[in-house]
C-alpha positions in Angstrom: -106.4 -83.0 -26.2 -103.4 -81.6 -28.6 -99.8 -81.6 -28.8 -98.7 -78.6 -30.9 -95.2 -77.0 -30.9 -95.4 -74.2 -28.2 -95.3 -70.9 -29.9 -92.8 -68.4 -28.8 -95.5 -65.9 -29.2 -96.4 -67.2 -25.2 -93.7 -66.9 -22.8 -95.6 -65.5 -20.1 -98.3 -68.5 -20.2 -95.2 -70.8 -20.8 -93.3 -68.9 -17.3 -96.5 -68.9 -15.1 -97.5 -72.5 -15.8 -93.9 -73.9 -15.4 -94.2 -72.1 -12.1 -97.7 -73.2 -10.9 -96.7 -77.2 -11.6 -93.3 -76.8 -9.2 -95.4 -75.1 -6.5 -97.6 -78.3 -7.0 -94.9 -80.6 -6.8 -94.3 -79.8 -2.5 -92.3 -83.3 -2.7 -90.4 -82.2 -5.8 -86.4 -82.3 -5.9 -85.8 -78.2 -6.1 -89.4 -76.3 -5.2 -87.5 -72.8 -5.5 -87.5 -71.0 -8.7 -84.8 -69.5 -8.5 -82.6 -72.7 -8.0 -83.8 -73.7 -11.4 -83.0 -72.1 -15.3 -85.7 -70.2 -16.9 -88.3 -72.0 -19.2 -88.2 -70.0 -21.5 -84.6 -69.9 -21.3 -84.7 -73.6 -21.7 -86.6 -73.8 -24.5 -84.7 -71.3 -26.3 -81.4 -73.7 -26.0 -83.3 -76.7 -26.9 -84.4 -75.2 -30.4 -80.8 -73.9 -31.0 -79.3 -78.0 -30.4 -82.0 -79.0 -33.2 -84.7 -79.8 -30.9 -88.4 -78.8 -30.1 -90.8 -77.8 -27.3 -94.6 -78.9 -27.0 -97.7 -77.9 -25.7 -100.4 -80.0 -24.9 -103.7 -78.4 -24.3 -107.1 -79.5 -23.8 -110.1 -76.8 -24.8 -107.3 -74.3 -25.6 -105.8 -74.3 -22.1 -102.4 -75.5 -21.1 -102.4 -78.5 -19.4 -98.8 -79.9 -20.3 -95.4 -79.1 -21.8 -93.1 -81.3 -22.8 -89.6 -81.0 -25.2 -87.7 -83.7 -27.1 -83.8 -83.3 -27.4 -81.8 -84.4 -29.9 -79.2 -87.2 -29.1 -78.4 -88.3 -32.8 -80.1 -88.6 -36.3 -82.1 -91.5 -35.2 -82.7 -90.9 -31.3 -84.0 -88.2 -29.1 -84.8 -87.5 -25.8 -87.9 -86.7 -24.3 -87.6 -83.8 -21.3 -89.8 -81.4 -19.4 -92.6 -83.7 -19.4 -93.7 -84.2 -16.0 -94.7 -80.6 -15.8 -98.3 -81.5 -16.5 -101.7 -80.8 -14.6 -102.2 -83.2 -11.5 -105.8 -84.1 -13.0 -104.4 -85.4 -16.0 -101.5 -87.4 -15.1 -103.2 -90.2 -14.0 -105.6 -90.1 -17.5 -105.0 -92.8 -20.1 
């Protein structure tokens, strides 16, 4: 498994998976996509406050995403990260 920073060049993947795990989630706070902000929109912000978005993949598919968000020099907060394949959440 890896942990890169997601690349801008993959929206679409980035869109369709973010989708897939809230259709997953049935017990999940907001299930419509339209309720929520856009990933990629997301993402975007996040990079312009100083902070970064991350992929984790296993055999080069997506199986995670996950962003930290700057609170000050020394602290940061880590968001997004549930949104990760049912089959590996439970995996140590």
């Amino acid at each position: 498994m890896t942990i890169k920073v997601f690349s801008p060049k993959y929206p679409t993947e980035l869109e369709e998976f973010y989708a897939q795990r809230i259709a997953d989630n049935p017990l999940g706070f907001i299930q419509r996509l339209d309720l929520l902000p856009s990933i990629s929109g997301f993402v975007q912000k996040l990079r312009e406050r100083g902070g970064e978005f991350f992929g984790m993949r296993k055999d080069k598919k997506l199986i995670g995403i996950c962003g930290l968000n700057p609170i000050n020099k020394t602290e940061a907060e880590l968001c997004k990260f549930p949104y990760i394949f049912n089959s590996f959440q439970t995996k140590t």
